[in-house]
Steps between C-alpha positions, in 0.01 A plus 500: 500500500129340494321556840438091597146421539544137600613518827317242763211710658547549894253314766193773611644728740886459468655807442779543196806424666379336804669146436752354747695226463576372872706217641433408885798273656567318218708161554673258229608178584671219262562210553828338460595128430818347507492149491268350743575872700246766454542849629322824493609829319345795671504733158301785617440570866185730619489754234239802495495798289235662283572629149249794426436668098779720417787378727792259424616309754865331492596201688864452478693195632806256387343219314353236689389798754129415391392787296387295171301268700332736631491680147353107399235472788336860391497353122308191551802301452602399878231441778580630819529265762338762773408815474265693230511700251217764415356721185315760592457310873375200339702168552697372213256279331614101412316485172201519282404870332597669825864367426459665123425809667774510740780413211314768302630750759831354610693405225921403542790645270769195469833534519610328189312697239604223225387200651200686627402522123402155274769565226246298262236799552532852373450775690132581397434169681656566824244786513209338403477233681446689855271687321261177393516386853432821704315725220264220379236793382778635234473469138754418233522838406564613900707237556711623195502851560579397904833351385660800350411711788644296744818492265470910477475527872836329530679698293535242216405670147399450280278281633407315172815379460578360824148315542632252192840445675584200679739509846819401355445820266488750791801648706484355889348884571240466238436106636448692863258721370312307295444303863401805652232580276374128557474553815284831491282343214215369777475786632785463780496744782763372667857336340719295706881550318730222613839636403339598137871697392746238657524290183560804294771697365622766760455755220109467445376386852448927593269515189274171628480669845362802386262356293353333762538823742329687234231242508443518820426843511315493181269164624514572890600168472690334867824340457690243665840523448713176555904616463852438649590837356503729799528874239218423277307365838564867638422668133163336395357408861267668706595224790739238545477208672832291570507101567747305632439092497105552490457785814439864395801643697463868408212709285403871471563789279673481240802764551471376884613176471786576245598762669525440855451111525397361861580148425831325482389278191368832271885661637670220318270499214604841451822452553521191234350793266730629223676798576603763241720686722642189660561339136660848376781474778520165438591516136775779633682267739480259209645750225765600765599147543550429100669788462779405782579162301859513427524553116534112328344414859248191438152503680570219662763684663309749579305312677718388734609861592193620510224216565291381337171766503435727171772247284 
């Protein structure tokens, strides 16, 4: 693979690898009407971490626990009501070329690959256009030869062939990817993932994850995790930070807090988490039960002998 040459040069004096990506007691508010009524929805409720080059951090929660709004307020696309959030210890900027910058950096992977994508666009465009707006000193031919790299460093080849494609041509893997490589086109050195493998078939969302684990490595690039699955939170996470109705309730180590949670709301997550053992005797009991049906027995029947769980 071609050794990129267009990356965005560093400030004087920063080292490679020195970025940060910092939230200090972070608050969300909304406000709610109903009728003449108005209320306030306390989304997110004094949040600090820092994401450094190289990690992944996972915050985990039920929905409406506050993880994509904070996902949103580190994209540009929510604005914290308190709080800040820093790159490289500078403030979040509000606009102008220092907001460019910024998004050149921290760039979001949606959760909805497909209507992420403009199905009137190929894919070709999808690529270029982040490279117009944050590699102005590119030429055609760059710009060109950009595109298929990005496509390469996905894993989707040959890379000719899906540049002329439009969405509605690609598998909702492919779609995913595609996104992922539109995010890294500025330059990106860290990717916020807000559930990126939720709205994809259970069979291809391991391939997606290591992709992006195997970007990491390969980039040193920091990413923020957002996920209600508990096992790939634990597989692809350096850290994992759990929220429960906008309060961070539990955080550390990965393996730590899966395996000996401290907090009663991470216990029940992990309890609510599929078990294969659990499932195995499950199916058993049920087997056992349809095999006891009296032969010409309905299942109606049978479920008044036996209830009405596994029928």
């Amino acid at each position: 693979m071609a050794t990129d040459t267009t990356s965005t040069p560093r400030p004087a004096g920063e080292a490679p690898g020195a970025a940060t990506l910092e939230l200090r007691g972070v608050h969300k508010d909304f406000t709610l009407r109903q009728g003449f009524k108005r209320s306030t929805l306390h989304a997110v409720k004094d949040v600090s971490f820092t994401l450094e080059p190289g990690k992944t951090i996972a915050v985990v929660g039920e929905s409406g626990s506050g993880k994509s709004t904070v996902a949103r307020m580190i994209a540009k696309l929510e604005t914290p009501t308190t709080g800040e959030i820093l790159l490289d210890g500078k403030p979040q900027p509000r606009g102008g070329r220092a907001l460019d910058r910024y998004r050149s950096n921290v760039q979001m992977v949606f959760q909805d690959p497909f209507a992420s994508l403009n199905p009137f666009h190929t894919i070709a465009h999808h690529l270029e256009r982040p490279l117009r707006l944050h590699k102005r000193e590119l030429s055609r031919e760059q710009i060109d030869a950009r595109v298929l790299e990005l496509l390469e460093r996905v894993r989707l080849s040959p890379a000719e062939e899906f540049a002329r494609r439009k969405p509605h041509e690609l598998s909702g893997g492919q779609r995913q990817r595609v996104a992922i490589a539109r995010a890294l086109a500025p330059g990106a050195r860290f990717l916020i993932a807000d559930e990126p493998v939720s709205m994809l078939d259970v069979s291809i969302r391991l391939g997606v994850l290591n992709l992006l684990a195997d970007l990491q490595r390969e980039e040193n690039l920091g990413v923020l995790y957002i996920t209600h699955d508990l096992a790939t939170a634990r597989h692809f996470s350096d850290e994992i930070i759990v929220m429960f109705r906008g309060d961070v309730v539990e955080r550390g180590p990965a393996d730590e807090v899966i395996l000996n949670p401290q907090h009663d709301y991470t216990k029940l997550l992990l309890q609510a988490a599929p078990n294969p053992e659990n499932l195995g005797k499950m199916r058993d009991e049920v087997r056992a039960e349809l095999a006891g049906l009296a032969e010409g027995e309905t299942l109606d029947a049978g479920r008044d002998r036996f209830g009405t769980r596994g029928l």
